[in-house]
C-alpha positions as CSV (number, residue, x, y, z in Angstrom):
1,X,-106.8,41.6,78.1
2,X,-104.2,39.7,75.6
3,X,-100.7,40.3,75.5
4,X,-101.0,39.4,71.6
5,X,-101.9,41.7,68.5
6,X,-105.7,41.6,67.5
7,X,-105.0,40.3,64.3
8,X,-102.5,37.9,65.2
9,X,-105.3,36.7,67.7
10,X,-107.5,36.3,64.8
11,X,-105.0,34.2,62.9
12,X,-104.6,31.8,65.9
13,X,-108.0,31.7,66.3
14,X,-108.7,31.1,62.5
15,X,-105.9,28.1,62.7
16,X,-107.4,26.3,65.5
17,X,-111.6,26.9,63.9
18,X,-110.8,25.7,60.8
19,X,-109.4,21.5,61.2
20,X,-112.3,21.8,64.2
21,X,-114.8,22.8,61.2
22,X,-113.6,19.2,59.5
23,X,-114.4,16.8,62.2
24,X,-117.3,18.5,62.8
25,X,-118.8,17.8,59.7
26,X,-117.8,14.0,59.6
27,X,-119.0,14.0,63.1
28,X,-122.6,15.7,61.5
29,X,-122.0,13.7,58.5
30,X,-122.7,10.6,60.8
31,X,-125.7,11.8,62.9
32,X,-127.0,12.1,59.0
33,X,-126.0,8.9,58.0
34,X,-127.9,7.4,61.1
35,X,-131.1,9.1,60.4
36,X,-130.8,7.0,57.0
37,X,-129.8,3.9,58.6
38,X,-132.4,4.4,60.8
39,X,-135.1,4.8,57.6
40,X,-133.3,2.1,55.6
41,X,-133.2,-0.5,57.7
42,X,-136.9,-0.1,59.3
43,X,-138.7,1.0,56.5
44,X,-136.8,0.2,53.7
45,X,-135.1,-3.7,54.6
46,X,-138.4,-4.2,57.0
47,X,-135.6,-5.1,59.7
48,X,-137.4,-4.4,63.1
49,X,-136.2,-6.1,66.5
50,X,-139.2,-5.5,68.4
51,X,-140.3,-8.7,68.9
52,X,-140.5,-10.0,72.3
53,X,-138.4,-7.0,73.0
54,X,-140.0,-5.4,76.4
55,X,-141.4,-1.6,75.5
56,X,-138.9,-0.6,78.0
57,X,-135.6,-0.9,75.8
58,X,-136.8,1.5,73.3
59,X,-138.1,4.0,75.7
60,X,-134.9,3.5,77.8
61,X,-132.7,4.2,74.6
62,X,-134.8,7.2,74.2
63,X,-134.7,8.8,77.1
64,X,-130.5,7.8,77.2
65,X,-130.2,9.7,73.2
66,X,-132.2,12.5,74.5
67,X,-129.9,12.8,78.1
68,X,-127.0,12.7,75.6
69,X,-128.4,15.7,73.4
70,X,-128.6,17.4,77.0
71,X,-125.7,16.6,78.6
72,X,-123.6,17.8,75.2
73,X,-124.8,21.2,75.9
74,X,-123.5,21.2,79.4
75,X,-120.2,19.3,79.3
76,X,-119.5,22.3,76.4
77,X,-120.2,24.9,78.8
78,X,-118.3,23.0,82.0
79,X,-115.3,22.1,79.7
80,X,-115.4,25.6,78.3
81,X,-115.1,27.6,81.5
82,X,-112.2,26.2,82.9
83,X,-110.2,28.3,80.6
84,X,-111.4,31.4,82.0
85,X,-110.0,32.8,85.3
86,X,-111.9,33.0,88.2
87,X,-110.9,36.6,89.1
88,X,-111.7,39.2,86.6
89,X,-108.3,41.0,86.6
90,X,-106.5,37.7,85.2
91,X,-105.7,38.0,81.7
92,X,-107.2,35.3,79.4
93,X,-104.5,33.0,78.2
94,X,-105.3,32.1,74.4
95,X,-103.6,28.7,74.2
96,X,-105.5,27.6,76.9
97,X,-108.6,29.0,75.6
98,X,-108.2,27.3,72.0
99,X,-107.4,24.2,73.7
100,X,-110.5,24.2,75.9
101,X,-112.8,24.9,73.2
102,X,-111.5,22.8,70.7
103,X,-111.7,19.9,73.3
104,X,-115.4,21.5,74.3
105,X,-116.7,21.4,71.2
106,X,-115.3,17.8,70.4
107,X,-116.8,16.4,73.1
108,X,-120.0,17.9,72.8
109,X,-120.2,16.5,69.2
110,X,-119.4,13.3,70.1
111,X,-122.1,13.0,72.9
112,X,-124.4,14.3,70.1
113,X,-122.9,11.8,67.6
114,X,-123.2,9.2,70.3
115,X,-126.8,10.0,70.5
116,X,-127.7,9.7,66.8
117,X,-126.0,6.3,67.2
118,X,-128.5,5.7,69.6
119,X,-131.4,6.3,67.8
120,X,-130.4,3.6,65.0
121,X,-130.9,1.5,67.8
122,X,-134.4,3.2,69.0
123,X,-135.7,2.6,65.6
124,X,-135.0,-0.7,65.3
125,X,-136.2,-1.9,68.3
126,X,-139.4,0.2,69.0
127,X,-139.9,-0.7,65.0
128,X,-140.5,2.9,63.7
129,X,-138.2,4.7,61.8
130,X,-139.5,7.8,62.9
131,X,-138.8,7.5,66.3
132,X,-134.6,7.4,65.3
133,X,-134.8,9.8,62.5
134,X,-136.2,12.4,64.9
135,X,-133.9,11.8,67.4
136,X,-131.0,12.3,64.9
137,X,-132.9,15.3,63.8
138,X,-132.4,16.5,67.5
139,X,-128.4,15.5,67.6
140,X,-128.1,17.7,64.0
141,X,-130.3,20.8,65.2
142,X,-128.1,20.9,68.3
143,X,-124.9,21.0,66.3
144,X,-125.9,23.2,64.1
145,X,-126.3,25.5,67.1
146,X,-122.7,24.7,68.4
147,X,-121.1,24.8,65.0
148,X,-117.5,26.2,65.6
149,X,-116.6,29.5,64.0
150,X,-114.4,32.3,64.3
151,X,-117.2,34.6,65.2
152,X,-118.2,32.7,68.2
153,X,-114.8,32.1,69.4
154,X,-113.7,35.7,69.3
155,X,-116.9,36.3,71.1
156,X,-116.0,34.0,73.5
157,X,-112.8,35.3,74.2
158,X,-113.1,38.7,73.9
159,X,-115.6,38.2,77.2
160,X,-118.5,39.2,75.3
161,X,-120.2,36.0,75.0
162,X,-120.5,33.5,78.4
163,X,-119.4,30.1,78.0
């Protein structure tokens, strides 16, 4: 299927995981940081904008954080599968699979980043704290599920896992 040694496959792989790994934990770093914004600023500094806000802002930001959380899974997968040929006797080409799912994986943190940012927003104008700190709770579940590792991107490659 490669044209490359299995460990030297591994070593690529390894190279291209590991700075991935660091932006993905500032990236999760934030959606936590927004679930205590979200708590700090409602509960804690009483600062609510729901006054003569119509119920349909919050409920609109909602509904746009939880599309986001959705839509993070999918771009992955779309972004991911273009790097896999369409006929099965193609070989895989590694560059462009590290490429496409470093790019996959960035993009579906930041729409899941995006969404947590989101929620700060849901919280302070619906006026409940709970409301954004579940939401963000949502955005960090989902990239817990899509955290990048070597395991999953030898999977991946290898054919034994679909995009």
């Amino acid at each position: 299927m490669f044209e490359i040694e299995p460990e030297e496959q591994k070593k690529r792989i390894a190279e291209c995981v590991e700075p991935l790994r660091t932006v993905c934990g500032v990236m999760a770093i934030a959606v936590g940081a927004s679930a205590m914004a979200a708590w700090l600023l409602v509960e804690g500094r009483g600062i609510r904008w729901d006054q003569g806000v119509p119920k349909a802002l919050p409920l609109g930001l909602t509904i746009g954080a939880m599309i986001l959380i959705l839509l993070s899974s999918r771009l992955r997968t779309t972004v991911l599968r273009r790097a896999f040929p369409r006929t099965p006797e193609v070989e895989i080409r590694l560059d462009t699979f590290l490429e496409a799912y470093r790019r996959a994986t960035l993009v579906s943190f930041a729409a899941l980043a995006a969404a947590a940012m989101l929620a700060v927003l849901v919280a302070l104008f619906s006026g409940t704290a709970f409301y954004g700190m579940f939401l963000c709770l949502a955005a960090g579940f989902a990239m817990f599920t899509r955290w990048p590792s070597l395991h999953d991107a030898s999977r991946l490659v290898r054919g034994r896992r679909a995009p």
